[in-house]
PDB file of N, CA, C and O in Angstrom:
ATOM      1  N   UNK A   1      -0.882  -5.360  -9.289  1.00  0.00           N
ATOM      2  CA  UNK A   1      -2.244  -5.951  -9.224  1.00  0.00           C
ATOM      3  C   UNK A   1      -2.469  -6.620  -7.861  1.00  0.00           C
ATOM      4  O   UNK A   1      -1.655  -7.432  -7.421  1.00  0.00           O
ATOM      5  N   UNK A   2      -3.400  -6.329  -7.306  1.00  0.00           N
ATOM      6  CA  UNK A   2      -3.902  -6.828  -6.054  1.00  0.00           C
ATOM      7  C   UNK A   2      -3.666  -8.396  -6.433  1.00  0.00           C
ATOM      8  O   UNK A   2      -2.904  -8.956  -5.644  1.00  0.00           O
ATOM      9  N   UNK A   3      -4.129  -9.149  -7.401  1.00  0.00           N
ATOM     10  CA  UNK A   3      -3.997 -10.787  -6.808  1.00  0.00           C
ATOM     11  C   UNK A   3      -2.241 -10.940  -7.368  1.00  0.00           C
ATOM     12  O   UNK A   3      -2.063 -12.074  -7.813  1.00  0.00           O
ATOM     13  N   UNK A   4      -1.176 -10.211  -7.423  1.00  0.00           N
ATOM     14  CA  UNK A   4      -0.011 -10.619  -7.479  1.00  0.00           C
ATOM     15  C   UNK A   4       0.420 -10.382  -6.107  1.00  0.00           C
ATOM     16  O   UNK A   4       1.012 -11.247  -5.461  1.00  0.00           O
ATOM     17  N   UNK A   5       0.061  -8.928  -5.529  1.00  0.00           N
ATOM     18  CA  UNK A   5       0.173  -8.800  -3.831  1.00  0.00           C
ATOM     19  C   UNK A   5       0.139 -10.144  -3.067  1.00  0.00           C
ATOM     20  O   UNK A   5       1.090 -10.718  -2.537  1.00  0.00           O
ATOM     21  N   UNK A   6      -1.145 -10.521  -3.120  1.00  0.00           N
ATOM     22  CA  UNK A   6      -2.350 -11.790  -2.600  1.00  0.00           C
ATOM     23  C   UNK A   6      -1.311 -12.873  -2.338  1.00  0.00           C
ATOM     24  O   UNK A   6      -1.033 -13.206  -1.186  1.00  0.00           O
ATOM     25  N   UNK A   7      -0.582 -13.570  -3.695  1.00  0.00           N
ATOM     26  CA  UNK A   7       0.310 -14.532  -4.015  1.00  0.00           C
ATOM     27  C   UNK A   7       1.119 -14.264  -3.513  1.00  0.00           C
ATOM     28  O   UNK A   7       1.526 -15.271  -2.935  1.00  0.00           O
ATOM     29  N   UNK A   8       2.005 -13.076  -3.218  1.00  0.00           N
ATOM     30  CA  UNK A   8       3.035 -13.028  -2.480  1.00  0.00           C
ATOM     31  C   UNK A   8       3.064 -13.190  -0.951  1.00  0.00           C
ATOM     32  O   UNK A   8       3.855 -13.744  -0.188  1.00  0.00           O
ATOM     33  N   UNK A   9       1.828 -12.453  -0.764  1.00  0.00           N
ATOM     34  CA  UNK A   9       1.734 -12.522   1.152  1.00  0.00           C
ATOM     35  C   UNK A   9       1.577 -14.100   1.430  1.00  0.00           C
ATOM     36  O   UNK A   9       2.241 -14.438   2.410  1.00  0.00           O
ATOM     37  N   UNK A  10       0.766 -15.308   0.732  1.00  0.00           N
ATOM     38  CA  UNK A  10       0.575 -16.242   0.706  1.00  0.00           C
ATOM     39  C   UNK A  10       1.865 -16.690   0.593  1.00  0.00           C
ATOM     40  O   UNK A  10       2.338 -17.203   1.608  1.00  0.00           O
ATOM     41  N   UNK A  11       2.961 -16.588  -0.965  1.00  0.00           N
ATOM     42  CA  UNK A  11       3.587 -17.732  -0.676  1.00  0.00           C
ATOM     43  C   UNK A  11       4.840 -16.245  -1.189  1.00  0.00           C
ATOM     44  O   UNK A  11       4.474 -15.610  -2.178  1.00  0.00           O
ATOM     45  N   UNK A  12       5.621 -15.984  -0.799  1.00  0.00           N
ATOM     46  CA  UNK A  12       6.408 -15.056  -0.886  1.00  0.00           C
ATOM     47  C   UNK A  12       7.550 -15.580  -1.093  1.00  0.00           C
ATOM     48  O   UNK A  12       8.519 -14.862  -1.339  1.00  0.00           O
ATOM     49  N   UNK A  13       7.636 -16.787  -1.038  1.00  0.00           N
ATOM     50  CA  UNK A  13       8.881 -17.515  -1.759  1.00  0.00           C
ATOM     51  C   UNK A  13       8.861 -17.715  -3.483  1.00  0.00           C
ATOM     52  O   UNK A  13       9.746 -17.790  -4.335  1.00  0.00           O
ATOM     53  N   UNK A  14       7.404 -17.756  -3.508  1.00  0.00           N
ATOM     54  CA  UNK A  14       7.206 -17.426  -5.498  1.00  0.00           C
ATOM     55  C   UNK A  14       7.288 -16.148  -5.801  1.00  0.00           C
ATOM     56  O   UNK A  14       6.977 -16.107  -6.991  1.00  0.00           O
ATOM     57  N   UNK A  15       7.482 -15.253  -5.500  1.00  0.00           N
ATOM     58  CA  UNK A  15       7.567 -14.153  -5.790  1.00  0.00           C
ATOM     59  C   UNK A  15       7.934 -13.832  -7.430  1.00  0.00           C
ATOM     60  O   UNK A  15       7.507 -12.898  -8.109  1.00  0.00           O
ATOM     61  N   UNK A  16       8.748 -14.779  -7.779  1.00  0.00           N
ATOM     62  CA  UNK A  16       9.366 -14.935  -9.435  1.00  0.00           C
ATOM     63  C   UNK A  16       8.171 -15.353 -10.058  1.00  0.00           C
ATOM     64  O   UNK A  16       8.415 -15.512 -11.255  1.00  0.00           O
ATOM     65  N   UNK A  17       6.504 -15.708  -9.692  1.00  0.00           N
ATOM     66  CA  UNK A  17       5.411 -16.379 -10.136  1.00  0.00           C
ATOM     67  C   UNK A  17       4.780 -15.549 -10.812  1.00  0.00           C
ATOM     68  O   UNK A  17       4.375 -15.723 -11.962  1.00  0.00           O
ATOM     69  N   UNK A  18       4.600 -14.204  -9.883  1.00  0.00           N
ATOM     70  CA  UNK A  18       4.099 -12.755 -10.115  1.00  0.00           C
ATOM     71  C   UNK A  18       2.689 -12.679 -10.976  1.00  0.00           C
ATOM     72  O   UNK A  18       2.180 -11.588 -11.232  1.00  0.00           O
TER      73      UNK A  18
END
């Protein structure tokens, strides 16, 4: 899903947030 992409480029240390 595009806004799990979004969250990652932003904070790519949550990545486990998904």
């Amino acid at each position: 899903m595009a806004v799990v992409q979004a969250r990652l480029s932003i904070k790519p240390k949550m990545q486990s947030v998904r």
